[in-house]
C-alpha positions as CSV (number, residue, x, y, z in Angstrom):
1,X,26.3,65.6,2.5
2,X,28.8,63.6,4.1
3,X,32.2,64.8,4.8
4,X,35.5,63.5,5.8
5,X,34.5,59.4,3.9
6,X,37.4,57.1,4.3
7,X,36.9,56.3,0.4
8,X,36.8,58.4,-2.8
9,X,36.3,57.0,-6.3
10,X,39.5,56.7,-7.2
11,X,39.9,53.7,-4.3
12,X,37.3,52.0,-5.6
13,X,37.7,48.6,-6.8
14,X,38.3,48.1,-10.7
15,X,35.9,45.6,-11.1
16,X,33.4,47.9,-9.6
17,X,34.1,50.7,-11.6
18,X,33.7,48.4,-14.6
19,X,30.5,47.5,-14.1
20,X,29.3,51.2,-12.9
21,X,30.6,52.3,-16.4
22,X,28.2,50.1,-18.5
23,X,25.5,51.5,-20.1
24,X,22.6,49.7,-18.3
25,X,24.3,49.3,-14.8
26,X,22.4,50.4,-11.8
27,X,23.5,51.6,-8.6
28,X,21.9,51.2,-5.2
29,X,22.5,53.3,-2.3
30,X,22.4,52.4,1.3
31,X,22.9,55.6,3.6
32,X,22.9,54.3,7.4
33,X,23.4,56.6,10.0
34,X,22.0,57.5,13.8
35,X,19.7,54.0,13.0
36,X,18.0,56.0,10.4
37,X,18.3,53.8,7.3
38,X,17.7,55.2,3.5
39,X,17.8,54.0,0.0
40,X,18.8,55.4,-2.7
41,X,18.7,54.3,-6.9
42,X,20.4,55.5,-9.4
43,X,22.3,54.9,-12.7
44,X,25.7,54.2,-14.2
45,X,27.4,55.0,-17.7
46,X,29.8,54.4,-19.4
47,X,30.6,58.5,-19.0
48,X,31.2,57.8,-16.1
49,X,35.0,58.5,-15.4
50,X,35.6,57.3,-11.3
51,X,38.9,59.0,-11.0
52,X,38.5,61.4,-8.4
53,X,41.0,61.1,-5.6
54,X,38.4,62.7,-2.5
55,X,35.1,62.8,-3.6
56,X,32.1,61.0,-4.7
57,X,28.8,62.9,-6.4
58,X,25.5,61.2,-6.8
59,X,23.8,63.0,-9.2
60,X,20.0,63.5,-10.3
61,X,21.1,64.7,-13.7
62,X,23.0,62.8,-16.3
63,X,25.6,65.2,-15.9
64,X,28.9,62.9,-15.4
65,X,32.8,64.4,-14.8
66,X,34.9,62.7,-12.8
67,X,33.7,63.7,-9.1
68,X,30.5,61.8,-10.5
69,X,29.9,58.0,-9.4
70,X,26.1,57.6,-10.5
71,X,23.4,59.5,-12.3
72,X,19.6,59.5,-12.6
73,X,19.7,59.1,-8.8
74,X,16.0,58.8,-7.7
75,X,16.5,61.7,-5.0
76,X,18.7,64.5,-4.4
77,X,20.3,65.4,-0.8
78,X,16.8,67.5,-0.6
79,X,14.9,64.6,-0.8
80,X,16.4,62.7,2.0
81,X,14.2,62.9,5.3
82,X,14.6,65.5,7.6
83,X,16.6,63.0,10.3
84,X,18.9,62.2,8.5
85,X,20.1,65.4,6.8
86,X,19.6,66.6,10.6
87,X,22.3,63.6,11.7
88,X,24.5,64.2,8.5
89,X,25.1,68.0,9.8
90,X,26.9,66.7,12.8
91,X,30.6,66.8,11.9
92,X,31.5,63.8,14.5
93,X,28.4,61.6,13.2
94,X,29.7,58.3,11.6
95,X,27.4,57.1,8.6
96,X,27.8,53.9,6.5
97,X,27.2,54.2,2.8
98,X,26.8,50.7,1.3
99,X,27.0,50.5,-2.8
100,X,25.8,47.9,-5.0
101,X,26.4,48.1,-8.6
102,X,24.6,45.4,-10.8
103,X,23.5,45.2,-14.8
């Protein structure tokens, strides 16, 4: 959903990819944008691969490959409220994505 992020996985910090890559790691999602705020849960793995030089997928599934930074994810883009999906649309909107990876 949103486009154009100053980070992919691959310029995440190792440490942080070492903990998303444990079997019992969580991830939580902060999505702030417009003053709309959402959270979002999800899981890590140690499938998980974190290599991908543009993107980042949170997934639903447990599907993992190596656009994938979390799975199990509590909601879907779908899911997200209708204000923020609305906001997410506008190519010049700026959002913050805050992650927090803990076991």
């Amino acid at each position: 959903m949103a486009v154009s992020a100053d980070k992919a996985l691959a310029d995440l910090n190792p440490r942080f990819k070492k903990i998303l890559q444990r079997e019992n790691a969580e991830l939580s999602i902060l999505i702030e944008v417009a003053g709309i705020t959402e959270f979002l849960n999800a899981s890590g793995s140690p499938r998980l691969v974190l290599t991908h030089p543009t993107d980042m997928v949170i997934r639903k599934s447990d599907y993992a490959c190596n656009r994938t930074i979390a799975i199990k994810a509590d909601k879907a883009a779908s899911d997200l409220p209708k204000g923020i999906v609305a906001e997410l649309k506008n190519p010049g909107q700026k959002v913050r994505i805050t992650l927090t990876a803990m076991v």
